[in-house]
C-alpha positions as CSV (number, residue, x, y, z in Angstrom):
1,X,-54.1,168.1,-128.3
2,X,-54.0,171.2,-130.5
3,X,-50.5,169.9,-131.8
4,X,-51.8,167.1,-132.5
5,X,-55.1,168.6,-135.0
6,X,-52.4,171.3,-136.3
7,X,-49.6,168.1,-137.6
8,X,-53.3,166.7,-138.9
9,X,-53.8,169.7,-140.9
10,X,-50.1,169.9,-141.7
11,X,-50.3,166.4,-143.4
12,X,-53.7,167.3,-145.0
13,X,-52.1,170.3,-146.9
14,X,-48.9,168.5,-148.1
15,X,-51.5,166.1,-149.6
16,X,-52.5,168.7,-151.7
17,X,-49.6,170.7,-152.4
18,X,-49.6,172.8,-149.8
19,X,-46.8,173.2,-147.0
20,X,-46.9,174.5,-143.4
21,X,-43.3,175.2,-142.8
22,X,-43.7,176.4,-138.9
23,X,-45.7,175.7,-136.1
24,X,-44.2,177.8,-133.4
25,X,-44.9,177.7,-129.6
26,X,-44.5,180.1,-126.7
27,X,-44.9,177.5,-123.8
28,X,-43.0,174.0,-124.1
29,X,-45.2,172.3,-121.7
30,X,-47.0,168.9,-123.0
31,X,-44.9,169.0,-126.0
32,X,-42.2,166.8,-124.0
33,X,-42.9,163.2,-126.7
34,X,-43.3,165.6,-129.7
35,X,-40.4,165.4,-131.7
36,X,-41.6,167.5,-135.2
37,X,-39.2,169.1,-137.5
38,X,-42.1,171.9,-138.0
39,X,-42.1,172.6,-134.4
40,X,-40.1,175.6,-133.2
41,X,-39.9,177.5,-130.4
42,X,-40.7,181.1,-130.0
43,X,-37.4,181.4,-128.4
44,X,-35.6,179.4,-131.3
45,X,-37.4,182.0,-133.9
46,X,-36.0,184.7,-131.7
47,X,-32.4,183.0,-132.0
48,X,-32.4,182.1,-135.8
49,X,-33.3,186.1,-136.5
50,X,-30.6,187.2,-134.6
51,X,-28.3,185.1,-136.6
52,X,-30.2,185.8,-139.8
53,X,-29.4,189.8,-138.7
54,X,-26.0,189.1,-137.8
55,X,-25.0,187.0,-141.4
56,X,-27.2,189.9,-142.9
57,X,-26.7,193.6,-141.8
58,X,-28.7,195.9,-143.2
59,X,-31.5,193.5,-144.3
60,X,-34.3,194.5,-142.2
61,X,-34.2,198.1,-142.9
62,X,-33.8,198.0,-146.5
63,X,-37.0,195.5,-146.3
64,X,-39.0,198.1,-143.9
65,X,-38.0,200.8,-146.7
66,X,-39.0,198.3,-150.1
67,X,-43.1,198.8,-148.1
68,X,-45.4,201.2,-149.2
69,X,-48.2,202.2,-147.0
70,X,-51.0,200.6,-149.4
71,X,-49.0,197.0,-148.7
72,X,-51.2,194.6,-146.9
73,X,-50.4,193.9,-143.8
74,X,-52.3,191.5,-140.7
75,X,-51.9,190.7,-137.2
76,X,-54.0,187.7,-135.9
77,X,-54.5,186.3,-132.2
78,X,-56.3,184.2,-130.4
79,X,-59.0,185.3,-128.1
80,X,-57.8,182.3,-125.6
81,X,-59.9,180.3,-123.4
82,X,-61.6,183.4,-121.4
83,X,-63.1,184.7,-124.7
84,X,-61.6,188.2,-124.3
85,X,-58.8,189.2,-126.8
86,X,-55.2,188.4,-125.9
87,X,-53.9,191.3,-128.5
């Protein structure tokens, strides 16, 4: 049901330009007849960075060491169904 209002939104936004590239899920369950090219799996993120650091040595630290402590930075999470924060 929420993958369903999230490929809504998805389509909404390319109307106007926009693009989600990712939607990216830590449990597989009721996404068995969703076959998405934005889907992804936490697990498959996990994988393609590995073989992003592998093709790429070096990259992440040299990124961590281009920030300054004035960047912006943000962390968001849900608060789940119990209300209380999962984060």
């Amino acid at each position: 049901e929420q993958v369903d209002k999230l490929l809504e939104v998805e389509s909404q936004l390319a109307a106007r330009g926009r693009a989600v590239r990712h939607l990216i899920y830590e449990d597989p369950r009721g996404l068995r007849d969703y076959d998405h090219p934005s889907l992804l799996s936490y697990e498959r993120v996990q994988e393609i960075g590995r073989e992003f650091d592998r093709a790429n040595p070096g990259f992440f630290d040299a990124a961590v060491q281009a920030g300054a402590p004035e960047d912006t930075a943000i962390i968001l999470y849900t608060s789940g169904t119990t209300g209380k924060p999962k984060g």
